[in-house]
C-alpha positions in Angstrom: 25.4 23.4 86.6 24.7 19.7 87.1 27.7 18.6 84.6 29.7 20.6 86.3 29.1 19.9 89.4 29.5 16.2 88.1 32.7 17.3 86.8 34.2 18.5 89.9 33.3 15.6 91.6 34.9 12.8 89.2 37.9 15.2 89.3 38.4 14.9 93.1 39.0 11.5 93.0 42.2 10.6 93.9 42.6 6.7 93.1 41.1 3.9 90.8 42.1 0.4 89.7 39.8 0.5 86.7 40.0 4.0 85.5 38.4 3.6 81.9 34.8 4.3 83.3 36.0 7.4 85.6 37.8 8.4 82.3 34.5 8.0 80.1 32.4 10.2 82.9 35.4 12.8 82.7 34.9 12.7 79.1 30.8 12.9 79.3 30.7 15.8 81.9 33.7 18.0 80.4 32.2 17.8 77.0 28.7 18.5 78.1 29.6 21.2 80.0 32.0 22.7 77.1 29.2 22.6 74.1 26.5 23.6 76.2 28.7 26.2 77.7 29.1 27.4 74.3 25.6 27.1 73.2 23.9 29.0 75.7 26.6 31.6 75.3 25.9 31.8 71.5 21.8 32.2 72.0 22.8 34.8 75.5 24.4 37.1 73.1 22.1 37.0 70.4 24.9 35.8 68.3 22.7 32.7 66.0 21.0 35.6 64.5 24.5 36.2 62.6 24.3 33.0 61.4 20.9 32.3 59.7 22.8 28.6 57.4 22.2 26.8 61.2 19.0 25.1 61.8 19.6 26.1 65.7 17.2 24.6 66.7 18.3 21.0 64.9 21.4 21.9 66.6 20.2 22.5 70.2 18.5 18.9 69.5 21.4 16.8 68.5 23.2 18.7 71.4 20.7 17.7 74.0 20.0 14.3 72.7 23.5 13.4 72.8 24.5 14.5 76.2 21.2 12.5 77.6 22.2 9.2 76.0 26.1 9.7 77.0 25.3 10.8 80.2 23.3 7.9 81.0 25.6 5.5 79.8 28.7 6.9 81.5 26.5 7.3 85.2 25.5 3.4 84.6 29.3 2.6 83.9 30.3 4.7 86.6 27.9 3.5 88.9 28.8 -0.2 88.4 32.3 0.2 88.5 32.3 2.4 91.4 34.3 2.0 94.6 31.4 3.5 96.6 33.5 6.3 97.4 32.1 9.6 98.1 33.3 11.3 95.5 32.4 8.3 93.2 28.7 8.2 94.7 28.9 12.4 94.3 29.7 11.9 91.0 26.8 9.5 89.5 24.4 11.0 91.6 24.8 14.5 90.3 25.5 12.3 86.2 22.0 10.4 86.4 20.3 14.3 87.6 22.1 15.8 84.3 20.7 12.9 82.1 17.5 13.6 83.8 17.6 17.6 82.9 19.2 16.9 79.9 16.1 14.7 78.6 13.6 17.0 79.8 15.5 19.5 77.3 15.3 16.8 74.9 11.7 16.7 75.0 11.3 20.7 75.2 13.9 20.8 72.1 11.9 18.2 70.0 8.5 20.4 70.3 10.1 23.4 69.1 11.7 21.7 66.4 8.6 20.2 65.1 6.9 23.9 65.9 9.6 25.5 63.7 9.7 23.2 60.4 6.0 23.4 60.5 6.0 27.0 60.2 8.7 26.8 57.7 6.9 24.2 55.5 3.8 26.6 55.8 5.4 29.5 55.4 7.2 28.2 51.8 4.0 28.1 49.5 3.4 31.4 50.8 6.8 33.1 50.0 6.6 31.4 46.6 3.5 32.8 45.6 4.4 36.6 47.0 8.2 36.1 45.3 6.2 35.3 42.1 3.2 37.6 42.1 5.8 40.5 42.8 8.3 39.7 40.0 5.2 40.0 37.8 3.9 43.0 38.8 4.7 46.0 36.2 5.5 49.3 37.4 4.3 52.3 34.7 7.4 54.4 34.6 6.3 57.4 31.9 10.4 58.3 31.6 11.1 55.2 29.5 10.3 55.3 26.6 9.7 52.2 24.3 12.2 52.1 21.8 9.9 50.8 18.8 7.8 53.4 19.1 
C-alpha cells in the first residue's frame, strides 16, 4: 500500500526541470508494487505449491532485498532533487516508509530462509537413509517362483 500510495503521488506531479530522479522513483514504486503485487497474489492463492523447482522463499528474499535498497536510493534522489512540492514531499515521505517496511520484510524473509535450508539440510541425511533402507527391503512374494529352482 505504501508503494502505491508512493506511486500515486509521483504520478500527480505535473512539472519538473530535472525529471530523471522523478523518473527513477516512478520506476522504484511501479515495479515494487507490480512484483509484490504478483507475489502476494501467488502465496494468496496457494498457487507456489504448483511449483515445488522455486526456492520461494529465496525468491520472497531477493524480492524484498531489492525493493529496500531501490527504494532507498530513489527516496534519497528524490528527496535531494525535489522542488519541495507537495506532491514531491508526499512522494519521499510515503518512499523512505516503504524502504522502512520493505527492510523489516527483509529481516523477517532472511529468518525464514535460514529456518527453511536448515530444515532441508537436516532433513537430507534422513531421506537418504529411509530412500535406501527401503529400496533394500525384500518383500516375500510366494507367487514367484525362482526360476533355477
Amino acid at each position: 500500500l505504501l508503494a502505491l500510495t508512493a506511486f500515486i503521488c509521483i504520478e500527480t506531479i505535473m512539472e519538473c526541470s530535472p525529471c530523471e530522479g522523478l523518473y527513477f522513483f516512478e520506476f522504484v514504486s511501479c515495479s515494487a508494487l507490480v512484483v509484490t503485487g504478483a507475489l502476494l497474489l501467488l502465496f494468496s492463492l496457494n498457487l507456489h505449491t504448483r511449483i515445488p523447482q522455486i526456492n520461494w522463499n529465496l525468491t520472497d528474499l531477493v524480492n524484498t532485498g531489492l525493493s529496500t535498497f531501490f527504494f532507498f536510493i530513489a527516496s534519497v534522489v528524490l528527496a535531494a532533487l525535489n522542488h519541495k512540492t507537495g506532491a514531491e514531499i508526499a512522494a519521499v515521505v510515503f518512499g523512505f516508509l516503504a524502504m522502512a517496511v520493505y527492510a523489516v520484510n527483509t529481516f523477517v524473509a532472511v529468518r525464514k530462509w535460514r529456518m527453511s535450508s536448515r530444515q532441508q539440510s537436516s532433513r537430507q541425511p534422513s531421506d537418504y537413509i529411509r530412500a535406501r533402507t527401503e529400496s533394500r527391503e525384500v518383500v516375500h512374494r510366494p507367487e514367484i517362483q525362482r526360476l533355477d529352482a
